[in-house]
C-alpha positions as CSV (number, residue, x, y, z in Angstrom):
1,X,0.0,0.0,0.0
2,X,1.5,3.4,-0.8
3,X,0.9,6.7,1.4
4,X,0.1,9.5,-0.9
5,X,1.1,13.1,1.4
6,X,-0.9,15.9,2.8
7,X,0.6,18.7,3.6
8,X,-1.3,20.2,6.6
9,X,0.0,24.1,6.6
10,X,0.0,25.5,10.1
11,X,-0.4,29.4,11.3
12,X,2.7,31.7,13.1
13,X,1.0,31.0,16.3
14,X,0.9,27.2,16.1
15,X,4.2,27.0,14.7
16,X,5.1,28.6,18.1
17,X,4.1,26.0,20.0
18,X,6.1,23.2,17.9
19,X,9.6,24.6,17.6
20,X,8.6,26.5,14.5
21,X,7.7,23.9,12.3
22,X,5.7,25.5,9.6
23,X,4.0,22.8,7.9
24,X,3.4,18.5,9.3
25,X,2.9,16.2,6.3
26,X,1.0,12.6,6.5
27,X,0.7,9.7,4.8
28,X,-2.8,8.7,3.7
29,X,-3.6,5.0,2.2
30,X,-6.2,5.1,-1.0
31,X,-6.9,9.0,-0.5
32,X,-10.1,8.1,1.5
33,X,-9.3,10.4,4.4
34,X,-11.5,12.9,6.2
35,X,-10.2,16.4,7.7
36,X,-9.9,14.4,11.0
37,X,-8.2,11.6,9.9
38,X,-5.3,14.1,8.9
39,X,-5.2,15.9,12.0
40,X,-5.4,12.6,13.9
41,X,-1.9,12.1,11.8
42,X,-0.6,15.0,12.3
43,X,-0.9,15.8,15.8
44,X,0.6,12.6,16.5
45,X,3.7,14.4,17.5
46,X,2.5,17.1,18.3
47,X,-0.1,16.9,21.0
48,X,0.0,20.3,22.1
49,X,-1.6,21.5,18.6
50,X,-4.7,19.1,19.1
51,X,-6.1,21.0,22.2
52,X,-5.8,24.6,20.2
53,X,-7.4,23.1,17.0
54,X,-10.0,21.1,18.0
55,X,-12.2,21.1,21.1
56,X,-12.7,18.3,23.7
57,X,-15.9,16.2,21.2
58,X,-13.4,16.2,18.4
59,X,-14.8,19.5,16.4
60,X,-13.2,21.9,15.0
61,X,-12.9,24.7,18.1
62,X,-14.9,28.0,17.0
63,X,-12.1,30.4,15.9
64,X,-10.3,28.4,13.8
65,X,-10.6,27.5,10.3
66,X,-9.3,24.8,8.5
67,X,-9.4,24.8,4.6
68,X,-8.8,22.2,2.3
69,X,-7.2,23.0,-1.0
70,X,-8.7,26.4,-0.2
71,X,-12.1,25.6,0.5
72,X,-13.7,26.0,4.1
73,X,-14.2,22.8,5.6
74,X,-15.5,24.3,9.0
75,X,-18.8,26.1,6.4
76,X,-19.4,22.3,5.3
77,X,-19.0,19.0,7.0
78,X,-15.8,20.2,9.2
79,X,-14.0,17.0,10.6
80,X,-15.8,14.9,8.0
81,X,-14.9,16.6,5.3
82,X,-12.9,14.3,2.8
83,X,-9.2,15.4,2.1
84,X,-8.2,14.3,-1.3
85,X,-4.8,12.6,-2.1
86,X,-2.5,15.6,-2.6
87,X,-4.0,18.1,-0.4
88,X,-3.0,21.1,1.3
89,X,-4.8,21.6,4.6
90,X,-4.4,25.3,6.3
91,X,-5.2,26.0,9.8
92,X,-5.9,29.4,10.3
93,X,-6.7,31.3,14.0
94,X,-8.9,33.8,14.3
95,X,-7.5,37.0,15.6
96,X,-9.9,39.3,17.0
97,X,-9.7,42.6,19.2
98,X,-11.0,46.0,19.8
């Protein structure tokens, strides 16, 4: 079986957190992965980033956004959303203020 890569993109103030890695790529098998099953991957390291991404059910936490070959999967199906062989997955924070 061969692992196709995802490369999932992360922001300045998660790349903070992990020793300023900018970007984690995963394998996926048969390009039958869901947004979840690549940040499952790619936190595997990284434990720190899964807290700040997603909240304690497993969703996608409020004010952040994670895209998928630019489109929003957090508008659609969020952690179900399929992630194609090939992918680019950004996770953006929201940065808000008055």
């Amino acid at each position: 079986m061969s692992l196709t890569p995802v490369r999932v993109i992360l922001p300045g103030m998660l790349r903070d957190l992990v020793g300023g890695v900018p970007e984690i790529e995963v394998g996926l098998a048969d390009g039958q992965a869901t947004v979840a099953d690549v940040l499952d991957r790619a936190f595997v390291e990284h434990r720190i980033l899964d807290g700040k991404v997603r909240d304690e059910r497993g969703q996608i936490r409020q004010h952040v956004k994670v895209f998928v070959n630019g489109e929003d999967a957090t508008r659609g199906a969020g952690v179900a959303t399929p992630v194609p062989a090939g992918a680019r997955v950004h996770i953006i924070n929201a940065v808000s203020g008055g």
